[in-house]
Each structure stands twice: as C-alpha cells, then as structure tokens.
N, C-alpha and C positions, 0 to 999 in steps of 0.2 A: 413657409406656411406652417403653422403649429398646428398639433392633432387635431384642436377645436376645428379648428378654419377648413380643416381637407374636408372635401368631395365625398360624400356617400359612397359612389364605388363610381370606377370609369371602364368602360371598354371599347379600346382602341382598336378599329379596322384598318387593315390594311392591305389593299388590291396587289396585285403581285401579276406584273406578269415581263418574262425578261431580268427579272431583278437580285438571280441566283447570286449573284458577285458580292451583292450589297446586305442579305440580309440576317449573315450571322453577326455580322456589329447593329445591323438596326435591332435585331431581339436584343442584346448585350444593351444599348443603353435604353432602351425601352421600358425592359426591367429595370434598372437603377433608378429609371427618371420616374418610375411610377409606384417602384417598390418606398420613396422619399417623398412620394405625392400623397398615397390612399392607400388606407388598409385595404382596402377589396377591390381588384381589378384585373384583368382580364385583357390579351391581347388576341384578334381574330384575323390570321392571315386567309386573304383569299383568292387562290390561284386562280388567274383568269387565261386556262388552257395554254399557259404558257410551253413554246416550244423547246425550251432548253431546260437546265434540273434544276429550274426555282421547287418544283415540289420535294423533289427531296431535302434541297435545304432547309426548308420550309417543316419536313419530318424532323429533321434534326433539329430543328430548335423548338418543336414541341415536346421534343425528351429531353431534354435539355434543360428549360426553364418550365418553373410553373406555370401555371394562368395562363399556357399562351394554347390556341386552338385550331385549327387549321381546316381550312374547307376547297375542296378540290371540282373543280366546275368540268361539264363535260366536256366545253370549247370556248372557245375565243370570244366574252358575248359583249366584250366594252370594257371599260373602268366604270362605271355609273353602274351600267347590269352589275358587276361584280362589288360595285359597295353597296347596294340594295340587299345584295343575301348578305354581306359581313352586319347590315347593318339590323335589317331584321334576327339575327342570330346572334344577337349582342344582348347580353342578359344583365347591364347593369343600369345607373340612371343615367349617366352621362356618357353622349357617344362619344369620341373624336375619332376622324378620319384624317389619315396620313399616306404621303405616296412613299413607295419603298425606296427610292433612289436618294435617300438624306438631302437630299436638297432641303428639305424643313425641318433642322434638329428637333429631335424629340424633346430633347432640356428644354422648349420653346414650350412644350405642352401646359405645364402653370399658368404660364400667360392668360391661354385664351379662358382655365378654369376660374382663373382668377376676375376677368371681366365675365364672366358666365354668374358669377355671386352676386353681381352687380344687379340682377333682374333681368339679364335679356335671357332670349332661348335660345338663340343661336348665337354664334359668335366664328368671324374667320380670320384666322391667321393672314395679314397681307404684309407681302415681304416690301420692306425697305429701300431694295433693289434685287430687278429680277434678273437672273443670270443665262438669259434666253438669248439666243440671234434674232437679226431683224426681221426671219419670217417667220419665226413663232409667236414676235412679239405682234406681229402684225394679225396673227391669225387669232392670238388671244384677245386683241381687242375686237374684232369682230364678233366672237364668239360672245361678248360685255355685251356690245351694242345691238345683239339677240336678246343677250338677256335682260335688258332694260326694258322691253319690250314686253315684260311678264314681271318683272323683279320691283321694279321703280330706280330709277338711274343712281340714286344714293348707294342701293344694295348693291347696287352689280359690279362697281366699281370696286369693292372690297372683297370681289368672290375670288375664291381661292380653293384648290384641294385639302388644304390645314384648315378643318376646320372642327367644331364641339357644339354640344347640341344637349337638349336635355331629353330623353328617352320619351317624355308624352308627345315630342312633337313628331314622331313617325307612326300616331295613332291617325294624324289626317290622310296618309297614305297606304294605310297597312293590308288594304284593298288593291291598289294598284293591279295592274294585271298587262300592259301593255310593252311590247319589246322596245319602244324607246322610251328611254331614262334619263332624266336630268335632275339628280338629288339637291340639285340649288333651286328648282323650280318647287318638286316637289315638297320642299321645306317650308315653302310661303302658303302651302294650302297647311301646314298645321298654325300658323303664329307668324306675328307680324313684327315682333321683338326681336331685333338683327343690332348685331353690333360689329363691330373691328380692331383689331391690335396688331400694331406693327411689331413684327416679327425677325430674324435673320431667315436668310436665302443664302443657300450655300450651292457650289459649284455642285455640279453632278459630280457622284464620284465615280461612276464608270456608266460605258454605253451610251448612247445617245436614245434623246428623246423618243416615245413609243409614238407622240403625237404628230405626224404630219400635216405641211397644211392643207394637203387635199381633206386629212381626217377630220380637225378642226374645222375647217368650211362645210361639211355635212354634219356635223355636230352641231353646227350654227342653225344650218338650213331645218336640222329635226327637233332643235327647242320651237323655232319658230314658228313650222308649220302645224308641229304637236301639241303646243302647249296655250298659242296666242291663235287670237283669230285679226291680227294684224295686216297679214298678208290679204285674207279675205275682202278687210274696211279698204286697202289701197285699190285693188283690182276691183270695187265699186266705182272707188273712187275715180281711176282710171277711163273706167265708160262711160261717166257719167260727162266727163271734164272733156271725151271724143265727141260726146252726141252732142253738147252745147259747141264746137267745134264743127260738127258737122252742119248743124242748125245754121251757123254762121257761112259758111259757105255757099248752103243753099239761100240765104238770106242774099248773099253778093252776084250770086247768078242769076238770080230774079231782077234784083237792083239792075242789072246791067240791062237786061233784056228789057223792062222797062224804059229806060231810061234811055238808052243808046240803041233800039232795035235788035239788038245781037246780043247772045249769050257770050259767056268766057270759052277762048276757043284749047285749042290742044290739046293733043294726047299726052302731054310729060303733066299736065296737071291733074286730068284726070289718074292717071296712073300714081301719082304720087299721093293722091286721096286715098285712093283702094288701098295703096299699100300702107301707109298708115292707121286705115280704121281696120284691116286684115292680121297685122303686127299688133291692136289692141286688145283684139278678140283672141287670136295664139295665145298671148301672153296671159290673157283672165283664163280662159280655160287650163292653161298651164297651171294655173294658182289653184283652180277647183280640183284639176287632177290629181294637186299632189294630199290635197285636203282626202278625197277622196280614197288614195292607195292610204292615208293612215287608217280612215275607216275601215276596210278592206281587211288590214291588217289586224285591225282588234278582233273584230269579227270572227277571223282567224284561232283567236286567242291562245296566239304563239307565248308559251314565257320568257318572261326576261330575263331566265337563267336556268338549269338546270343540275342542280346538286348531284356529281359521282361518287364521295365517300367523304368523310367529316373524321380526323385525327384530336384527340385531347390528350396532352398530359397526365401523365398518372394521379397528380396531385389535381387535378383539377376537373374531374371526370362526377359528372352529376351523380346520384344512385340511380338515376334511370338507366346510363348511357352503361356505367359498372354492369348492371343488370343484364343487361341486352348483350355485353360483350359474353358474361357465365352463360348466356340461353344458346348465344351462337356456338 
C-alpha cells in the first residue's frame, strides 16, 4: 500500500480479558503492522475485569509503544460491553476490532482496509478455516442463525470478531444505553454497506477459549430477544395455529355427537388437549416474559460498562489528558 492509498488514520480496539500470555507480541506486531499501514493510528486495549495480570501487561505495553492506550473497566461486563467503550473511545476514522488471542494476525489488518476503499462501511475478516472444536463450532453457528434474524442471512454468515468500520457508522448507536450488546447488530442501525475478506485463522496461542457454550447460547438468546421481535411473530404465531387446532377439535366433537349420538369419549384425550393448549400458553408467556425482563432492564438503565481508569502513552496523551494529569 503506497502513502497515497493508506487510510486517513485507524484505531484498533482490543477487548482483553485472560489474555496476559499473548499481548506483549500482539502490541509488538500491531505496531509494525500499522506503523507500515497509516501515518496516524492508535491502538485501544480494553480490559474486561480480567482476573489474571492482563492489566498490567496491558501497562506495559502502553509505555512501551506509542499510540497505544488502555482502559481498565470495573468488572467482567462481556466482550461486546467491552468493545463499545474501545470503540466509542477510538479517536480516529477507521475502527478495527481484534481478539487478543492472535488467532487473527494482525498483518491480516490491510486486507479488511483495503476492501473498506472499495465503498463499503463495514468490512469482516472471515477465516478460511476456523480452528474451533465441534462445540464452539456448534454454538457459533447458532449464535449466525440469531443473527440472521436481524442481520439478513448474507451478513451473518461473514460475522466475525476481525472486523473495520468506518468511524460515522457508530453515530447510529452513539446513544445506546442498554446492558446487552451486540456490535454486529448494532452496526446495521448505522449503514447497510457490509462486505467480507477471507482472512487466515491461526491456532490459539495460549489458554483456551473465554466462550463457552452455555455463554454463546445466551448470547444467541439476548441478540434475539433484544434486538428482533422474531420470537414475539412465532409465539403469535404459535396461538394462533393452537386456536385453529382447537377449533378443529371442537368441530369433531360436535361432528360426532351429531352424527353418531355420542360425543368423543376418554380421559387420555381430553387430557392430552389441556396439556397441549397449557404447553402453548407456558411457552408464549415465556417469550413475553423474557421481552418483558429486557424492558425491565432498560428501565433500569443499568450501563453497559463502567470505566475505572484510562492509561496513555507518553507520546500519545491529548493536551487535555497532559493537562488534567499537571492539575492532579
């Protein structure tokens, strides 16, 4: 990429939590990969109340390198909570977001800037082959087929953590206020311009996955219930499709008693009615309650993060932030 062609400036987030092992080589080619990308850019590590000393590695490689900046959350609030504030605290035009565990070389980063020139707004790194077990691979396609349900099935297919953005498209969001997050959903309220580039996928280099799939299945369950009124249209749909069911019933026990003098007789039929139209109504109500606890929740207006202290490099400290450190 020659001078003309780079990027106005990039700032790359990156969620952190567990990931102490891995992130003095991911600053190390971070910078290379971006100091050869863009004159102007800017790396945003953001501890997500990790229990082990990602923060201070995390310190150390903001003294360390330039541009890079660090924000220290007050607990455990997600990966999603935790790239909302990298991503809102990103001062340059193009975001990209990366997991700390190299699974998605950063030398990969060009790529996505380079179809990002092309006219879309969003752009996501989708690996080539993913280096998952069969039950994360299972739980990340569920977690697709939520998001289709909001995304359009084209998009969801290519959703990935590696992904670049251009800075206007977190103005459709920049309101937000709600403790569940999904920056793949969120992304489609700024722009409909999404694109994809196959990328490498690289082993973990240490630790296993932070994602379980109990976690991933309730990630699944709170795009959907949050984001889509999908569940709502079935659980209509559901009583609607009992009552003509029911209709019909009553339609066969008339028929009968007409026709043959005697209604349908037995307790296992009747009982197997109730228990069916009883199982329909459990279940719709299930679906408004969980509608419901998110209302609840906003209401609430719990945040989706909570900032404990924010670290910058020497070389990269605004005159505000220099300021405020001489008044402290």
């Amino acid at each position: 990429m020659t001078r003309a062609e780079r990027p106005v400036s990039v700032s790359v987030v990156v969620p952190v939590f567990r990931g102490g092992a891995t992130l003095a080589e991911l600053a190390q080619r971070l910078e290379r990969t971006l100091r050869d990308t863009t004159d102007r850019y800017e790396v945003v590590f953001v501890n997500d109340g990790s229990p082990d000393d990602s923060w201070e590695h995390i310190e150390q490689a903001a003294a360390r390198h330039a541009h890079m900046r660090a924000i220290d959350l007050m607990r455990n609030y997600g990966q999603h909570n935790a790239l909302l504030a990298g991503i809102r605290a990103a001062r340059h035009d193009v975001v990209v977001t990366i997991d700390d565990d190299l699974q998605n070389p950063p030398e990969e980063i060009p790529k996505l800037l380079a179809r990002l020139d092309e006219g879309f707004d969003v752009v996501y790194g989708t690996p080539a082959s993913r280096q998952h077990g069969l039950w994360r691979e299972l739980a990340s396609h569920l977690t697709k087929i939520a998001l289709q349900s909001v995304m359009g099935a084209a998009t969801a297919r290519s959703v990935s953590a590696f992904r670049a953005f251009r800075a206007q498209v977190r103005q459709g969001f920049e309101d937000y206020r709600s403790p569940y997050v999904s920056i793949d959903v969120l992304l489609t309220w700024g722009t409909q311009r999404f694109s994809s580039v196959v990328v490498d996928h690289s082993p973990r280099a240490s630790g296993q996955s932070n994602y379980t799939l109990a976690r991933l299945v309730m990630h699944a369950v709170n795009m959907i219930t949050g984001f889509s009124t999908w569940p709502l249209q079935m659980a209509s749909l559901v009583g609607f499709v009992f009552t003509l069911f029911g209709f019909g019933v009553l339609a066969i026990v008339i028929g009968r008693y007409l026709m043959l003098g005697y209604s349908v007789q037995g307790f296992p039929f009747l009982a197997s009615i109730i228990a069916i139209f009883s199982g329909a109504q459990l279940f719709t109500l299930g679906v408004v309650g969980e509608y419901l606890a998110r209302i609840h929740f906003r209401t609430m207006e719990r945040p989706a993060y909570v900032v404990r202290r924010q670290v910058s490099s020497a070389r990269d400290r605004t005159p505000d932030e220099t300021a405020g450190e001489v008044r402290s």
